[in-house]
SERO-4910 file (N, C-alpha, C, O; in steps of 0.05 Angstrom, whole numbers):
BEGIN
 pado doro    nc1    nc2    nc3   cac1   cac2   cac3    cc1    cc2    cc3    oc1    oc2    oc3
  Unk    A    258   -227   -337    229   -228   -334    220   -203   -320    229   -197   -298
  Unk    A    202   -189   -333    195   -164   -310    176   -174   -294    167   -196   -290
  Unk    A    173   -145   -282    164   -154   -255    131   -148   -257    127   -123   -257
  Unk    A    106   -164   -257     80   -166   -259     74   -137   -248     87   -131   -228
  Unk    A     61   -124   -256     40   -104   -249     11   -112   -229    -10   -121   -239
  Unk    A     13   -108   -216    -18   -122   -192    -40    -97   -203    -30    -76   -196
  Unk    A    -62    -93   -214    -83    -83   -210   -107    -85   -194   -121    -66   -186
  Unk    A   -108   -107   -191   -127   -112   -168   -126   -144   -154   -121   -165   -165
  Unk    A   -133   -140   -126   -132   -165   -118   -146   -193   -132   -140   -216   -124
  Unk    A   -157   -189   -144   -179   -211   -165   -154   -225   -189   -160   -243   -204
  Unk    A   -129   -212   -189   -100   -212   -209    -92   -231   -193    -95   -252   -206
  Unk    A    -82   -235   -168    -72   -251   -151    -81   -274   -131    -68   -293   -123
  Unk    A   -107   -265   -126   -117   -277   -105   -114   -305   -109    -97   -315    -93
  Unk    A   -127   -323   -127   -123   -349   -135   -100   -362   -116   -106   -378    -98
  Unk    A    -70   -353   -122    -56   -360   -112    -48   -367    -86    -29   -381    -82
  Unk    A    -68   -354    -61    -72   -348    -37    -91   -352    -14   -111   -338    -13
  Unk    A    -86   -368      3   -116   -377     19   -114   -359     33   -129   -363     52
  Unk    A   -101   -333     36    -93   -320     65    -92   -288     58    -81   -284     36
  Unk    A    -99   -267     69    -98   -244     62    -88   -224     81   -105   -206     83
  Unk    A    -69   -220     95    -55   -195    111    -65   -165    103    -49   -151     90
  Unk    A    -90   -154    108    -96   -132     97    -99   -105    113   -119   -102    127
  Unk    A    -78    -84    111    -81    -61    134   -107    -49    134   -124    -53    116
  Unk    A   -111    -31    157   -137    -22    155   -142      7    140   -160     10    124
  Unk    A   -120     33    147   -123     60    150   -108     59    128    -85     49    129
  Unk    A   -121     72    102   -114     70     76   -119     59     66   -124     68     44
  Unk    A   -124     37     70   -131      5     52   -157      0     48   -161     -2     23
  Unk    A   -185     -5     68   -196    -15     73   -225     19     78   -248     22     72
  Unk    A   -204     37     92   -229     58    102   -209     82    105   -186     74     99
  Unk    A   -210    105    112   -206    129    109   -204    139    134   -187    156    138
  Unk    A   -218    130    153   -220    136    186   -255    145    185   -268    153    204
  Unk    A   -265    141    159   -294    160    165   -311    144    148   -335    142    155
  Unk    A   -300    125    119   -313    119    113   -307    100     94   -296    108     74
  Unk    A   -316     65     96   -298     52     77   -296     55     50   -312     68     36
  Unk    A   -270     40     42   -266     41      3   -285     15     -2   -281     -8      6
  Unk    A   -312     29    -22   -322      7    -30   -312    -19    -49   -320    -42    -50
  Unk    A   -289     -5    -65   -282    -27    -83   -259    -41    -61   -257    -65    -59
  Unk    A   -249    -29    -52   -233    -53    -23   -244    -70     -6   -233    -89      6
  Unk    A   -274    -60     -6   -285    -84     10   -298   -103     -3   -301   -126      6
  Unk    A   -310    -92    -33   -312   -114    -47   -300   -136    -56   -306   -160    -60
  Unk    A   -274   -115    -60   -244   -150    -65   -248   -164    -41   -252   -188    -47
  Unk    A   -247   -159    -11   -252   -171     10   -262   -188      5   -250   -209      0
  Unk    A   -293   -186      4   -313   -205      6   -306   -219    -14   -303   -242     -6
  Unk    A   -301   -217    -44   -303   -236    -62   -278   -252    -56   -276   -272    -70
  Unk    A   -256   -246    -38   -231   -258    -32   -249   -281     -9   -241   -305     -8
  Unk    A   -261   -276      0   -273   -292     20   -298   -309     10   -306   -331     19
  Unk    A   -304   -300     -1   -333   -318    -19   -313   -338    -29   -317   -361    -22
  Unk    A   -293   -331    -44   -275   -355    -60   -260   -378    -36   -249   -399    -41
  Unk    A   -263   -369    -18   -256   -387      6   -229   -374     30   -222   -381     53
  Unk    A   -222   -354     14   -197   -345     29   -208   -329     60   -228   -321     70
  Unk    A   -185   -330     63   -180   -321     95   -177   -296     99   -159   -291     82
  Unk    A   -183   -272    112   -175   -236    110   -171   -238    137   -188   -245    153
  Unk    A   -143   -231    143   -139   -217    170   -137   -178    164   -127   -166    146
  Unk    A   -144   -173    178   -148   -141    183   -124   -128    202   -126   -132    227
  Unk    A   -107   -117    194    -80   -110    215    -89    -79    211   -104    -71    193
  Unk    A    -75    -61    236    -75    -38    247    -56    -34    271    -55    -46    293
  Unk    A    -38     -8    259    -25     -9    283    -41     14    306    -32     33    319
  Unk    A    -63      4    302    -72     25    324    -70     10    355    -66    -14    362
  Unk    A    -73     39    374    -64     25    391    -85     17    411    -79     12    435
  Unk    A   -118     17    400   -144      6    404   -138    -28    405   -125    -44    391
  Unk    A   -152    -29    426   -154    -71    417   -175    -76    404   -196    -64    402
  Unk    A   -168    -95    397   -186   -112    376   -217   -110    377   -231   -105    356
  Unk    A   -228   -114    402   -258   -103    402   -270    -81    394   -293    -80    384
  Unk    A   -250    -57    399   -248    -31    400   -254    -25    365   -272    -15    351
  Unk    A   -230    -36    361   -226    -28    323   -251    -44    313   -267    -29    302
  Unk    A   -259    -73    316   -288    -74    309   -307    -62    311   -318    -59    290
  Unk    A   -317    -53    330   -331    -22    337   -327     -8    318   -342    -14    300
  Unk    A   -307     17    311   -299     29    297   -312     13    272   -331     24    261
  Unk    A   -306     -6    264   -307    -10    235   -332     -9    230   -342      4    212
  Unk    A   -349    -30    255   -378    -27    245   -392      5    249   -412      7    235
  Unk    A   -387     23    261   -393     51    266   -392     61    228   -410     67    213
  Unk    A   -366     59    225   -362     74    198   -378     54    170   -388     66    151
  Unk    A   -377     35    172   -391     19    156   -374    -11    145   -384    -28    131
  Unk    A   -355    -12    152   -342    -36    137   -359    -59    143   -367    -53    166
  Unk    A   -368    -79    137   -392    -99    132   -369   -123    143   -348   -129    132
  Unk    A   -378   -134    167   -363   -167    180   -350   -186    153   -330   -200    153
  Unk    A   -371   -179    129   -366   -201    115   -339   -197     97   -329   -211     79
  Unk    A   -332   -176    109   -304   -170     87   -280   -184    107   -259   -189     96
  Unk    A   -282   -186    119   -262   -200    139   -267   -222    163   -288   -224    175
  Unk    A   -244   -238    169   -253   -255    187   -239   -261    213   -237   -280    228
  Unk    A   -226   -228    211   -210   -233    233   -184   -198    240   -172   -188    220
  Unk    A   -179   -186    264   -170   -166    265   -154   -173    279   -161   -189    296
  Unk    A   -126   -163    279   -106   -159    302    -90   -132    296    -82   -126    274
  Unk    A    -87   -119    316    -72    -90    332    -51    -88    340    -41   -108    351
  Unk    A    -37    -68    339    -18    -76    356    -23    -65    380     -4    -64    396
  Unk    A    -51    -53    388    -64    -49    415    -67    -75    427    -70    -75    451
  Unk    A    -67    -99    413    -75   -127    427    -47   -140    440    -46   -153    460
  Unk    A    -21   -130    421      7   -145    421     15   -124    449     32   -133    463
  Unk    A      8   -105    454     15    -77    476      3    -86    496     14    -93    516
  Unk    A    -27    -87    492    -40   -113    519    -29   -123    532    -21   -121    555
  Unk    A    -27   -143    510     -5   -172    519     19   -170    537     20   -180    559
  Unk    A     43   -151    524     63   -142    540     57   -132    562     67   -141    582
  Unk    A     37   -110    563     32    -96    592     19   -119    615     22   -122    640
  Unk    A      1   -132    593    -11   -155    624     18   -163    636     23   -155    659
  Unk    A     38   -179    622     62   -181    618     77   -179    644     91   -194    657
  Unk    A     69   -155    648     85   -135    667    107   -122    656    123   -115    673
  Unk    A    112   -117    636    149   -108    612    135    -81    628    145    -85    651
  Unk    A    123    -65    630    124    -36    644    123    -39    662    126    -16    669
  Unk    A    119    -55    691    106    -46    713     79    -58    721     70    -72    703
  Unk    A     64    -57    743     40    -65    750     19    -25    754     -3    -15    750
  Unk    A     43    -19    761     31     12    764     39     29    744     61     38    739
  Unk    A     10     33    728     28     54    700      8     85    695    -14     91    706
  Unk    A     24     98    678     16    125    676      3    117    642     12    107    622
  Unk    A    -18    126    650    -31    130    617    -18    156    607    -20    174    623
  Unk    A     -8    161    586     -3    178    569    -16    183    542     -4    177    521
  Unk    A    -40    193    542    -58    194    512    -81    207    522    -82    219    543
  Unk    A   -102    203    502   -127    211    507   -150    195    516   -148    170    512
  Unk    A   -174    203    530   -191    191    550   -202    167    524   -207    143    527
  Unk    A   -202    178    507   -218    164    486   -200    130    487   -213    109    488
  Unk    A   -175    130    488   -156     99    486   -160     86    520   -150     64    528
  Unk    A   -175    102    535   -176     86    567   -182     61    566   -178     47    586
  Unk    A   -196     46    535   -209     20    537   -192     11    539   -192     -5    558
  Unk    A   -164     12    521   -134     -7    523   -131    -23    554   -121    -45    561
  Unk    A   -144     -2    569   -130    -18    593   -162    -31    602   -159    -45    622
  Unk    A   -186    -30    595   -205    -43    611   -216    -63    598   -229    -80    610
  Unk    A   -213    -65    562   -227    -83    539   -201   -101    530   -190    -99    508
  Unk    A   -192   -122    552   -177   -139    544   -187   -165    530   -210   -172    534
  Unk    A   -168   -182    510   -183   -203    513   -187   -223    538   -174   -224    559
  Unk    A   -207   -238    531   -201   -270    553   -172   -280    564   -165   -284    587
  Unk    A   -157   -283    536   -140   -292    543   -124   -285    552   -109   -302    562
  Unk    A   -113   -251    554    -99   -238    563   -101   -241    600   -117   -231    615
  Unk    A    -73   -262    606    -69   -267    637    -53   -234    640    -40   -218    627
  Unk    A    -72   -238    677    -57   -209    688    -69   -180    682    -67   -160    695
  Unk    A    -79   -184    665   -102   -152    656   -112   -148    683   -111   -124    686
  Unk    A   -119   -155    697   -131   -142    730   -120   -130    746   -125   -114    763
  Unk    A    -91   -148    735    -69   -136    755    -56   -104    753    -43    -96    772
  Unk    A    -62    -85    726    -54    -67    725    -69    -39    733    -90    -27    727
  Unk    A    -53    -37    746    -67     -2    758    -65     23    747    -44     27    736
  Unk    A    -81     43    746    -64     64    725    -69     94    751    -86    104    764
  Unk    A    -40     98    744    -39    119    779    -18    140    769      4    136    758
  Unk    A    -24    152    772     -7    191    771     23    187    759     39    171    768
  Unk    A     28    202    742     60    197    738     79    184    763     87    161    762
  Unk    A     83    204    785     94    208    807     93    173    819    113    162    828
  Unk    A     67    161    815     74    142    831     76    118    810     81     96    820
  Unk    A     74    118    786     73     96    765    105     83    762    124     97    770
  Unk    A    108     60    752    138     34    755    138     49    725    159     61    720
  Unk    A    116     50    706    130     55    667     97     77    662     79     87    675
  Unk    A    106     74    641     86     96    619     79     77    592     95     67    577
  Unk    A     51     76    592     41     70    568     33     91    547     14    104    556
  Unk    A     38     98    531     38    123    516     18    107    484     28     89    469
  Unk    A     -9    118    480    -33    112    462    -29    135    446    -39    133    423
  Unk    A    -20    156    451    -20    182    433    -21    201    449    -20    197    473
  Unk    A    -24    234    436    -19    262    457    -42    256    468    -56    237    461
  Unk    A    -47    274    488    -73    280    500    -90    297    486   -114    294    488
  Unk    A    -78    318    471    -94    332    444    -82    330    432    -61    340    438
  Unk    A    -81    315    405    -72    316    380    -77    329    365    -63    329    344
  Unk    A    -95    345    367    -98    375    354    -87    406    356    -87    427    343
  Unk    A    -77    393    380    -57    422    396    -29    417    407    -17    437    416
  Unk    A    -21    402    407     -2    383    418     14    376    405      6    362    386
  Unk    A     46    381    409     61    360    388     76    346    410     72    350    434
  Unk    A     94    328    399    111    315    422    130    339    435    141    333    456
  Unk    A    132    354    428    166    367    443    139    379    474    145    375    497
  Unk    A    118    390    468    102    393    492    105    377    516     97    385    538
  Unk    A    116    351    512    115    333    531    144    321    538    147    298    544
  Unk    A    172    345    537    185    344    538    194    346    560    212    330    561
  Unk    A    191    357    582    189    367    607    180    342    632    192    336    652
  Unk    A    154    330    620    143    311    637    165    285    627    169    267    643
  Unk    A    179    285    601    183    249    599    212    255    607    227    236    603
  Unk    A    219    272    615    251    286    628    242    278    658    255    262    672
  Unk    A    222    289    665    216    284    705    217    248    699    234    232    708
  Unk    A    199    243    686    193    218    686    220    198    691    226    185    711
  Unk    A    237    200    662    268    194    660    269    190    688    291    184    698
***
């Protein structure tokens, strides 16, 4: 039997109350969404199904909503987002790094540590304080990703070590 060719989600959907759908590529570009992706959305959801929205960004969930509505993706294409900025949350409320940590990224990801959810126990508890005195390192990305590659930060994650 070969193996079905998928052309478009409207081929499959029937079969499915549930939709796992990435964001960056899939859904929007970083600037501006795919209209025929959000139209399968919605008509996946008019038909009754469920759209979760995954991203491994390392923004939480409120954050990437923002983002989406900024660029244009419309609520009605989805009914639901998770990050793995939310699952990184989680661990850090956690304590898996420390209570005292070093942000490693840009000013722009500072929300990670202040736009938790509700349910996230322990989000108060974390402090964010100078290499020198931090227990771990949360690392969101370079501090310029435009000028910056990782070996730049070879030096600091050696002291760090």
């Amino acid at each position: 039997m070969p193996t079905p060719i998928v052309t478009s989600l409207a081929d499959v959907a029937p079969r499915y109350r549930a939709l796992f759908c990435d964001l960056w590529g899939c859904v929007h570009d970083g600037y501006r969404p795919f209209p025929e992706a959000v139209a399968a959305l919605e008509a996946f959801r008019r038909d009754g199904g469920f759209v979760m929205l995954l991203t491994n960004s390392p923004r939480p969930k409120p954050n990437v909503i923002r983002q989406l509505d900024k660029i244009g993706v419309p609520r009605a294409a989805y009914d639901d987002v998770t990050s793995s900025g939310d699952a990184a949350q989680a661990a850090l409320a956690a304590g898996v790094v420390g209570r005292r940590v070093f942000h490693l990224g840009p000013p722009v990801d500072l929300g990670f540590f202040r736009d938790m959810a509700d349910d996230i126990e322990g989000a108060d508890t974390i402090e964010l304080v100078p290499l020198e005195e931090a227990e771990g390192i949360v690392c969101t990305g370079l501090f310029d990703d435009e000028h910056e590659t990782p070996e730049d930060y070879r030096a600091m994650l050696l002291y760090a070590k």
